[in-house]
Backbone as XML, in Angstrom:
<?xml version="1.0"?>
<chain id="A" units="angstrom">
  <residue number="1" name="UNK">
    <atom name="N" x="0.849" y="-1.176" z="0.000"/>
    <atom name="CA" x="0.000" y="0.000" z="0.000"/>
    <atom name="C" x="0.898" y="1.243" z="0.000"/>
  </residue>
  <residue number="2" name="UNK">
    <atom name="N" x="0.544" y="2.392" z="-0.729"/>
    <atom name="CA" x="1.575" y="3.196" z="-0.942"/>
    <atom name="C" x="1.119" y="4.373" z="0.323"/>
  </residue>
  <residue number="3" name="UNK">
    <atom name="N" x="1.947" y="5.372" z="0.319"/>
    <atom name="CA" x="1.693" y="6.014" z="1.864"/>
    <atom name="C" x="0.512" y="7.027" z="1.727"/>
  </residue>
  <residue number="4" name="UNK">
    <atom name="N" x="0.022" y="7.352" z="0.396"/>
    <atom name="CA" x="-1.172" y="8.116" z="0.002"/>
    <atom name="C" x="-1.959" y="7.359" z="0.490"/>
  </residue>
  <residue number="5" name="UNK">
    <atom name="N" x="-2.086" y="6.168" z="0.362"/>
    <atom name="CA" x="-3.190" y="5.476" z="0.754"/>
    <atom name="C" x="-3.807" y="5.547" z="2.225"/>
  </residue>
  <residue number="6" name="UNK">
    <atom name="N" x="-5.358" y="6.332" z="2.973"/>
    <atom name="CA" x="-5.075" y="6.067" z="4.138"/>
    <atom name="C" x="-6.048" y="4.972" z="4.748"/>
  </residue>
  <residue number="7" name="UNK">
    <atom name="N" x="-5.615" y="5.107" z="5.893"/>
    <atom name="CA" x="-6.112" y="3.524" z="7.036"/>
    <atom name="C" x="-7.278" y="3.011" z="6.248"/>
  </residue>
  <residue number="8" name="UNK">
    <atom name="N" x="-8.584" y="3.561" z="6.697"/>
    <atom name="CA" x="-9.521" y="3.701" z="6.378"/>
    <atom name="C" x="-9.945" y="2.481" z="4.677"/>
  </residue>
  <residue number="9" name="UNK">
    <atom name="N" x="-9.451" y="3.114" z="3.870"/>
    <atom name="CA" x="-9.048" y="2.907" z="2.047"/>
    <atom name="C" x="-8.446" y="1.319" z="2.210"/>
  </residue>
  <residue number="10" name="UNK">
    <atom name="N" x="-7.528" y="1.242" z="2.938"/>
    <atom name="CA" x="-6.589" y="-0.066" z="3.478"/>
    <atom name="C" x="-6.921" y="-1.331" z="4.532"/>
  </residue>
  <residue number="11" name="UNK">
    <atom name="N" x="-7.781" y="-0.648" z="5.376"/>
    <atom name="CA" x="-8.917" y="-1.773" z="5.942"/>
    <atom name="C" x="-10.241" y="-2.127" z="5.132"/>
  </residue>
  <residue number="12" name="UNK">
    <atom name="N" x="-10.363" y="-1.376" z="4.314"/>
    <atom name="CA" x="-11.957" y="-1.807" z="3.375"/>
    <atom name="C" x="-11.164" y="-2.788" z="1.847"/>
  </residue>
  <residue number="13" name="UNK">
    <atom name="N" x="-10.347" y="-1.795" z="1.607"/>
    <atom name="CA" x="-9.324" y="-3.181" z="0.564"/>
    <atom name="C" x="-8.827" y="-4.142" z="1.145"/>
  </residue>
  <residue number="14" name="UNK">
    <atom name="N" x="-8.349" y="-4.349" z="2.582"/>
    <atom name="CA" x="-8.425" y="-5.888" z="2.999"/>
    <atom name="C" x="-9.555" y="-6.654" z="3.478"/>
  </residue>
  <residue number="15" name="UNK">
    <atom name="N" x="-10.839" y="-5.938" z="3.895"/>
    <atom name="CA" x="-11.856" y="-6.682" z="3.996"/>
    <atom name="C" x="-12.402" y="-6.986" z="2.737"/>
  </residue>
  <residue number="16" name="UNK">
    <atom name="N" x="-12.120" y="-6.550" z="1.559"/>
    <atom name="CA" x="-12.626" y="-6.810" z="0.356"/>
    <atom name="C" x="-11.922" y="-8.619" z="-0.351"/>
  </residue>
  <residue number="17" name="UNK">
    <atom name="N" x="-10.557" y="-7.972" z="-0.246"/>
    <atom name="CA" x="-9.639" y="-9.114" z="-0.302"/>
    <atom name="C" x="-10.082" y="-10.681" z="0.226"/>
  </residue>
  <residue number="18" name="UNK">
    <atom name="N" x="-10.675" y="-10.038" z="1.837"/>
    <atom name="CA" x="-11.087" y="-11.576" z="2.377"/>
    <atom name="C" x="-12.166" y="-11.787" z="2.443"/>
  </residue>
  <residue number="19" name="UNK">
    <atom name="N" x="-13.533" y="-11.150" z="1.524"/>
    <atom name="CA" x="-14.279" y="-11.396" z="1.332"/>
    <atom name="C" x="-15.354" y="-10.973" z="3.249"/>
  </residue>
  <residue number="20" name="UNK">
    <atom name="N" x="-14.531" y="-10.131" z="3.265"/>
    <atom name="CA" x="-15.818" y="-9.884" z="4.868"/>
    <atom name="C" x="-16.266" y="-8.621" z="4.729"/>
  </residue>
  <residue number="21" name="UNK">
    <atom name="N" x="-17.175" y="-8.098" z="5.548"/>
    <atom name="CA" x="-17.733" y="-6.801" z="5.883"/>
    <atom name="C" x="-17.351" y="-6.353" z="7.175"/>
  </residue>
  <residue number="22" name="UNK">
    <atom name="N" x="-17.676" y="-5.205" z="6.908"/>
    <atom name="CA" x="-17.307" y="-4.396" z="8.378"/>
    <atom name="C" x="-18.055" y="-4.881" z="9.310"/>
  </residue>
  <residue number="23" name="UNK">
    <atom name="N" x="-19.193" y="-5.020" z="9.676"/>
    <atom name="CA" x="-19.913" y="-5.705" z="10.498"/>
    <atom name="C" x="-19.264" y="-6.946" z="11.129"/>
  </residue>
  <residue number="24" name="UNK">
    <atom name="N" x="-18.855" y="-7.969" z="10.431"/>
    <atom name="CA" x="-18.228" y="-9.329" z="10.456"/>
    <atom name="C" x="-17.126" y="-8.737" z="11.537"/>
  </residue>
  <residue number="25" name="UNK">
    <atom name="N" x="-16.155" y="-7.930" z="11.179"/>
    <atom name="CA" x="-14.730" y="-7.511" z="11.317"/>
    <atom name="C" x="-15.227" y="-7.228" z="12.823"/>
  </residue>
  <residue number="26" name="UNK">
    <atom name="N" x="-16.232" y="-6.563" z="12.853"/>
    <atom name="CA" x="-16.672" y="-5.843" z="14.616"/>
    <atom name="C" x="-17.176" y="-6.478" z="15.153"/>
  </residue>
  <residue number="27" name="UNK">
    <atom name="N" x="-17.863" y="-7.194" z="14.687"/>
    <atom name="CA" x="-18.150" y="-8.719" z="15.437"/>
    <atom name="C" x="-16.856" y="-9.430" z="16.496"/>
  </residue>
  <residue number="28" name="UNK">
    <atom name="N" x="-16.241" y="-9.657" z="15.367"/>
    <atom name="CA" x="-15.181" y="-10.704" z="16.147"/>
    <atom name="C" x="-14.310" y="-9.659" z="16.897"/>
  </residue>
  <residue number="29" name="UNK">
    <atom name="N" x="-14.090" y="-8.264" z="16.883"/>
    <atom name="CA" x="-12.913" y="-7.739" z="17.397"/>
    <atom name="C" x="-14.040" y="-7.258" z="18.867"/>
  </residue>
  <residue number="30" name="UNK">
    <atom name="N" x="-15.267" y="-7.151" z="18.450"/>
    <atom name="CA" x="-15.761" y="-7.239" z="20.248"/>
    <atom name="C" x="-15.179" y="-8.283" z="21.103"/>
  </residue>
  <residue number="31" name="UNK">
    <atom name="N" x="-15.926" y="-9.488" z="20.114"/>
    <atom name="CA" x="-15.528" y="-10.978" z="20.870"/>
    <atom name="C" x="-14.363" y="-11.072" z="21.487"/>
  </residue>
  <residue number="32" name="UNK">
    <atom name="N" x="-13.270" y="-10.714" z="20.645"/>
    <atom name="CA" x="-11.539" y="-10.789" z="21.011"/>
    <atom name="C" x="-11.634" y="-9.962" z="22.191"/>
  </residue>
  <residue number="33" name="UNK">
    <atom name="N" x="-12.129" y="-8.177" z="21.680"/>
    <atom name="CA" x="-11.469" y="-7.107" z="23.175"/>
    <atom name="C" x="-12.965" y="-7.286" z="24.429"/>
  </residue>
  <residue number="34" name="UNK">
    <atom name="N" x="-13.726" y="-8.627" z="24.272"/>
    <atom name="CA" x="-14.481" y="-8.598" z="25.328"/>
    <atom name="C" x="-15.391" y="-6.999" z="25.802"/>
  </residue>
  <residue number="35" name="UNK">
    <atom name="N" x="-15.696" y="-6.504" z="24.385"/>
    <atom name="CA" x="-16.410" y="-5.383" z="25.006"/>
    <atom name="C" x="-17.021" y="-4.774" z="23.272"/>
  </residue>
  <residue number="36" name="UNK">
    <atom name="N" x="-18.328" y="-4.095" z="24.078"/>
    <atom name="CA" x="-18.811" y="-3.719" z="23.091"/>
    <atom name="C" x="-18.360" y="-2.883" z="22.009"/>
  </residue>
  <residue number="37" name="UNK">
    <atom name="N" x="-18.715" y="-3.296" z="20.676"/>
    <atom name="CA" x="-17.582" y="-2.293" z="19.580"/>
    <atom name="C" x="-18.929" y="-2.496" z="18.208"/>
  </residue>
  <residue number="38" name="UNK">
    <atom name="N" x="-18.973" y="-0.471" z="17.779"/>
    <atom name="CA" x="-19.947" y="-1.298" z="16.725"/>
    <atom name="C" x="-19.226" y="-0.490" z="15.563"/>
  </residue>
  <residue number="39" name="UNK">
    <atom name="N" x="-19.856" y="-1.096" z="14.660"/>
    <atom name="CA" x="-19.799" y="-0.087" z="13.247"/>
    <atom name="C" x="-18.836" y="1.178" z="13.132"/>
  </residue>
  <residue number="40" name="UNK">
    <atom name="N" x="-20.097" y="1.925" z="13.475"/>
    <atom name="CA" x="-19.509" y="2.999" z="13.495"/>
    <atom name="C" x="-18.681" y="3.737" z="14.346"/>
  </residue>
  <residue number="41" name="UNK">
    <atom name="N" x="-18.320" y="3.107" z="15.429"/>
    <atom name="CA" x="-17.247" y="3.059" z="16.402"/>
    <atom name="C" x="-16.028" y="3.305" z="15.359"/>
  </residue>
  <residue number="42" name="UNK">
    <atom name="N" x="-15.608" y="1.823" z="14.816"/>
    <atom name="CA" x="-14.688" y="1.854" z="14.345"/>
    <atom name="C" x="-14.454" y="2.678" z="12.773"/>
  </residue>
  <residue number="43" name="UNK">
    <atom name="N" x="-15.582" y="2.616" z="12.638"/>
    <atom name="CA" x="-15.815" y="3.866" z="11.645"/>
    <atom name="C" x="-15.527" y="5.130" z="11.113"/>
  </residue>
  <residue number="44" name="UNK">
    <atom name="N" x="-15.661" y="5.676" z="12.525"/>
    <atom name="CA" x="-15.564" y="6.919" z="13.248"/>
    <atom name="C" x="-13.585" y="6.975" z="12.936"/>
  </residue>
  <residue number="45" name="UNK">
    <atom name="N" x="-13.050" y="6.059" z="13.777"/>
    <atom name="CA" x="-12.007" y="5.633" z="14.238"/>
    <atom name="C" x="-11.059" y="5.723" z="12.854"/>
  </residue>
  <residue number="46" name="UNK">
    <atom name="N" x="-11.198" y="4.750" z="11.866"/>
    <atom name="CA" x="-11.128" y="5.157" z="10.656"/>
    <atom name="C" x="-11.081" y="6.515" z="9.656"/>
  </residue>
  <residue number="47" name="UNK">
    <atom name="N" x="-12.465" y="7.100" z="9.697"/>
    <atom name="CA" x="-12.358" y="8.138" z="9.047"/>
    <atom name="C" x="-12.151" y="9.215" z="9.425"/>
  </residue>
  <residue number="48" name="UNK">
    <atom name="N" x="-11.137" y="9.498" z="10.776"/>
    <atom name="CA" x="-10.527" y="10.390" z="11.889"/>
    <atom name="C" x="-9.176" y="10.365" z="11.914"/>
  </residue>
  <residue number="49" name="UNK">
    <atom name="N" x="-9.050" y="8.805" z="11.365"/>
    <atom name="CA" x="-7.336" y="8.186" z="11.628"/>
    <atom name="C" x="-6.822" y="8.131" z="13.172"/>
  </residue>
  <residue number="50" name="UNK">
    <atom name="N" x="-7.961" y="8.232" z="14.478"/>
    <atom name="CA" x="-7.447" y="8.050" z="15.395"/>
    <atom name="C" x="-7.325" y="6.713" z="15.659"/>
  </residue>
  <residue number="51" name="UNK">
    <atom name="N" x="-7.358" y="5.257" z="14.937"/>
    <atom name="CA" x="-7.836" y="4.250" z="15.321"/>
    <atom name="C" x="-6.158" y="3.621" z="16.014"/>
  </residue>
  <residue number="52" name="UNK">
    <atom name="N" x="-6.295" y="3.017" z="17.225"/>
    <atom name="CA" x="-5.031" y="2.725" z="17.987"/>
    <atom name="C" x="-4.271" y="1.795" z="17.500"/>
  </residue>
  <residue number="53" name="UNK">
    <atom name="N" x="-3.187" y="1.798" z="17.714"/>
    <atom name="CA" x="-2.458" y="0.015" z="16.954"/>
    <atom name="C" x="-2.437" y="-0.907" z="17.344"/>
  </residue>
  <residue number="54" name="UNK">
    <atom name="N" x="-2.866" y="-0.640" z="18.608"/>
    <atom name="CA" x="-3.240" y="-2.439" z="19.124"/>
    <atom name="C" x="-4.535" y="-2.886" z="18.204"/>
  </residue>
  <residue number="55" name="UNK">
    <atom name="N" x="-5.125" y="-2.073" z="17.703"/>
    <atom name="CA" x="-6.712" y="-1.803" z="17.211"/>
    <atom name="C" x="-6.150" y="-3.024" z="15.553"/>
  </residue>
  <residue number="56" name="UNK">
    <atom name="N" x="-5.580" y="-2.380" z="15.198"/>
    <atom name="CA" x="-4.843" y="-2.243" z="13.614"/>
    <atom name="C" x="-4.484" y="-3.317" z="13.833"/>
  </residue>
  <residue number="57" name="UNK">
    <atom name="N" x="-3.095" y="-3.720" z="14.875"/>
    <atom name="CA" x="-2.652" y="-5.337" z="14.708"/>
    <atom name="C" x="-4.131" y="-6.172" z="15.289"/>
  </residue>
  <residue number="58" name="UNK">
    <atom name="N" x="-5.072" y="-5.729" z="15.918"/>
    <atom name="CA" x="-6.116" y="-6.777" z="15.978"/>
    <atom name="C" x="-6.379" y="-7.162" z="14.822"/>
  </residue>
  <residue number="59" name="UNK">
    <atom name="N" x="-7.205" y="-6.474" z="14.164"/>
    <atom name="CA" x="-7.378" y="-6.226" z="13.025"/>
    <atom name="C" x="-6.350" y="-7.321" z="12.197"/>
  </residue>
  <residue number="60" name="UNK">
    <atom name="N" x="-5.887" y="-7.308" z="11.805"/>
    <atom name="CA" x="-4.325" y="-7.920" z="10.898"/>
    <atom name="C" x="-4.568" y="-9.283" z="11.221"/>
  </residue>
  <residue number="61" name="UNK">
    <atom name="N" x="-4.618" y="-9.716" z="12.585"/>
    <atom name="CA" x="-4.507" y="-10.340" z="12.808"/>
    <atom name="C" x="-5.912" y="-11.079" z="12.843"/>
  </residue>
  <residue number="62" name="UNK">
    <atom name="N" x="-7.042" y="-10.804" z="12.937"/>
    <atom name="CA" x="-7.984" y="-11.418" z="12.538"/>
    <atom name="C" x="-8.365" y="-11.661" z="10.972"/>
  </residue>
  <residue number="63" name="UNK">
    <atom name="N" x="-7.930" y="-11.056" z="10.117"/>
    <atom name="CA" x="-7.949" y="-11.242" z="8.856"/>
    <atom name="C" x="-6.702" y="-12.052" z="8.596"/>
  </residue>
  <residue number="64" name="UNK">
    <atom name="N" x="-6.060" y="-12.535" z="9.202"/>
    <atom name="CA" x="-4.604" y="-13.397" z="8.415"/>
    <atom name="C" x="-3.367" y="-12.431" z="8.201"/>
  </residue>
  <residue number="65" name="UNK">
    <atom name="N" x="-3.154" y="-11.332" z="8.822"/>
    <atom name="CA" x="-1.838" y="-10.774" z="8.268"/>
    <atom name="C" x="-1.395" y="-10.414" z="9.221"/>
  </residue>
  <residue number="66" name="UNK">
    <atom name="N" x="0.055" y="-10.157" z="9.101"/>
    <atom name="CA" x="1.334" y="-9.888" z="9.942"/>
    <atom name="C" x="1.651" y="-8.109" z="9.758"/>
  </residue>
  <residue number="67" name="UNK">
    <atom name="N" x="1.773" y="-7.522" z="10.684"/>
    <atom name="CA" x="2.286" y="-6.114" z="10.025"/>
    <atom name="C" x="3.786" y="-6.212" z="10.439"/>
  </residue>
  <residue number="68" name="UNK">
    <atom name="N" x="4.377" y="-5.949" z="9.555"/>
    <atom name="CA" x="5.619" y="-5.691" z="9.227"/>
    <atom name="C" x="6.637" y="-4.719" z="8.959"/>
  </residue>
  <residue number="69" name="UNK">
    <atom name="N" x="7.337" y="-4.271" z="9.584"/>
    <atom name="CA" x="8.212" y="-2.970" z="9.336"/>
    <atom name="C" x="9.498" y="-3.313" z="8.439"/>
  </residue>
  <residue number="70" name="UNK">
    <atom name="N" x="9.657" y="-2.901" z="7.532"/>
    <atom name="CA" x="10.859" y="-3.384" z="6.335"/>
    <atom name="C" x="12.041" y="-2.257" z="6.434"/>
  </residue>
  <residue number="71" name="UNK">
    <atom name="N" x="12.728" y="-2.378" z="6.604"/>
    <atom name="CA" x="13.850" y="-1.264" z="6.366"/>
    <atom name="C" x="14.264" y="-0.699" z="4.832"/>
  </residue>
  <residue number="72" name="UNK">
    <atom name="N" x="14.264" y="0.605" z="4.374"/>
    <atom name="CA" x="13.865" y="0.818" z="3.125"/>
    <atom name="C" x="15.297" y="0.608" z="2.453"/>
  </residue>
  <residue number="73" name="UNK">
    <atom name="N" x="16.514" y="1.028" z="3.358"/>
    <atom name="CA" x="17.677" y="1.406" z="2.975"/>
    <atom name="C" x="18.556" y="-0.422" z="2.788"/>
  </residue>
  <residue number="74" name="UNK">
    <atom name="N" x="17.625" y="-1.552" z="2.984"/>
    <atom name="CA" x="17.636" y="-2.593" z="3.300"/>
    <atom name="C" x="17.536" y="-3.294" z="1.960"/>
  </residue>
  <residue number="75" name="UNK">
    <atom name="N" x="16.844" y="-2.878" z="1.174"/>
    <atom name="CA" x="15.840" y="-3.655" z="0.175"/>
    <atom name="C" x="16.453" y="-3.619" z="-0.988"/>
  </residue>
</chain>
């Protein structure tokens, strides 16, 4: 994802990818953080860019992915 791209744009192209909806996604990340979480919670959260990174690696991690930091000067 290039750095124009924001959160928001990048969680709806990976829920697209795995075939889920936002609903689905808040479903299970209540279940996981044991507390109520809806829609537009994370919604909100999203289209603010305040959403936390424990939030984000939940996230990742309920859809199948690893977040990864690459070193650029590396590559």
């Amino acid at each position: 994802m290039s750095m124009k791209t924001d959160i928001k744009t990048e969680i709806a192209m990976l829920l697209l990818k795995k075939g889920w909806t936002r609903e689905k996604l808040v479903k299970e990340m209540g279940s996981r953080l044991n507390k109520k979480y809806s829609s537009s919670n994370l919604g909100n959260k999203l289209r603010l860019e305040t959403i936390p990174y424990r939030e984000i690696k939940l996230i990742a991690d309920i859809l199948g992915y690893d977040i990864e930091f690459v070193d650029r000067d590396k590559k």
